[in-house]
C-alpha positions in Angstrom: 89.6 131.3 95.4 89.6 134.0 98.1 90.6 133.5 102.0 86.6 134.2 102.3 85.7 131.1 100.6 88.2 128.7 101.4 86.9 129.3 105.2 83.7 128.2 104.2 84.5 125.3 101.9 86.7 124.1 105.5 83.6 124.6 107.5 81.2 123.1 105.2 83.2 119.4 104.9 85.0 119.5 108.9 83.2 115.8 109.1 84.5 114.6 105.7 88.3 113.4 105.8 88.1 113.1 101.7 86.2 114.6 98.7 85.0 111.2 97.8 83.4 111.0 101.8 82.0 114.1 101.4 80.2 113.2 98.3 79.1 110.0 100.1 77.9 112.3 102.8 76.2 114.9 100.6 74.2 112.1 99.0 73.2 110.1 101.8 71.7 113.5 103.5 70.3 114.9 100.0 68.1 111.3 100.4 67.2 111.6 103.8 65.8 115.1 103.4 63.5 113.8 100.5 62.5 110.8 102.3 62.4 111.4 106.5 61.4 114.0 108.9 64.1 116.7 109.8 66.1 115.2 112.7 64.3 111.6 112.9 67.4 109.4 111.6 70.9 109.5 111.8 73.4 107.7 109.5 76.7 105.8 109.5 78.2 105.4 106.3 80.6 101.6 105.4 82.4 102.1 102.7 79.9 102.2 100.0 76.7 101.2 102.1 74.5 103.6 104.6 73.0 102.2 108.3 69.9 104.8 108.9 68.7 104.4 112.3 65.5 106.2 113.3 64.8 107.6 117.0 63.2 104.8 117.8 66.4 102.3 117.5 65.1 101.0 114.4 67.4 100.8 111.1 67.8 99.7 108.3 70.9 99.2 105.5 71.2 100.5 102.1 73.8 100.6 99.2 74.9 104.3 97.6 74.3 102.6 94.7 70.4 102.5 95.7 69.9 106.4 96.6 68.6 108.0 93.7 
């Protein structure tokens, strides 16, 4: 792997602390980009569950598991 693209790899998990969190994280957005408006939720992921809250204050709780 070159300097090159180990610079992006860093800059494209910063917010993941592990491979497995960034998987989480790549899956929970991949699902929210097929299913919301662009910037009308935010996420916080619990071990292996997701808390989506809308702009609204609304939200709702789902498992990994359910994100297909």
């Amino acid at each position: 792997m070159s300097v090159q693209s180990e610079k992006e790899v860093r800059i494209m998990v910063k917010n993941a602390k592990t491979i497995d969190e960034y998987k989480k994280m790549k899956k929970v957005e991949d699902w929210i980009n097929k299913n919301f408006v662009e910037n009308s939720v935010k996420y916080e992921i619990d071990g292996d569950t997701v808390k989506i809250t809308d702009n609204t204050g609304d939200s709702m709780i789902l498992a990994l598991k359910d994100m297909e």
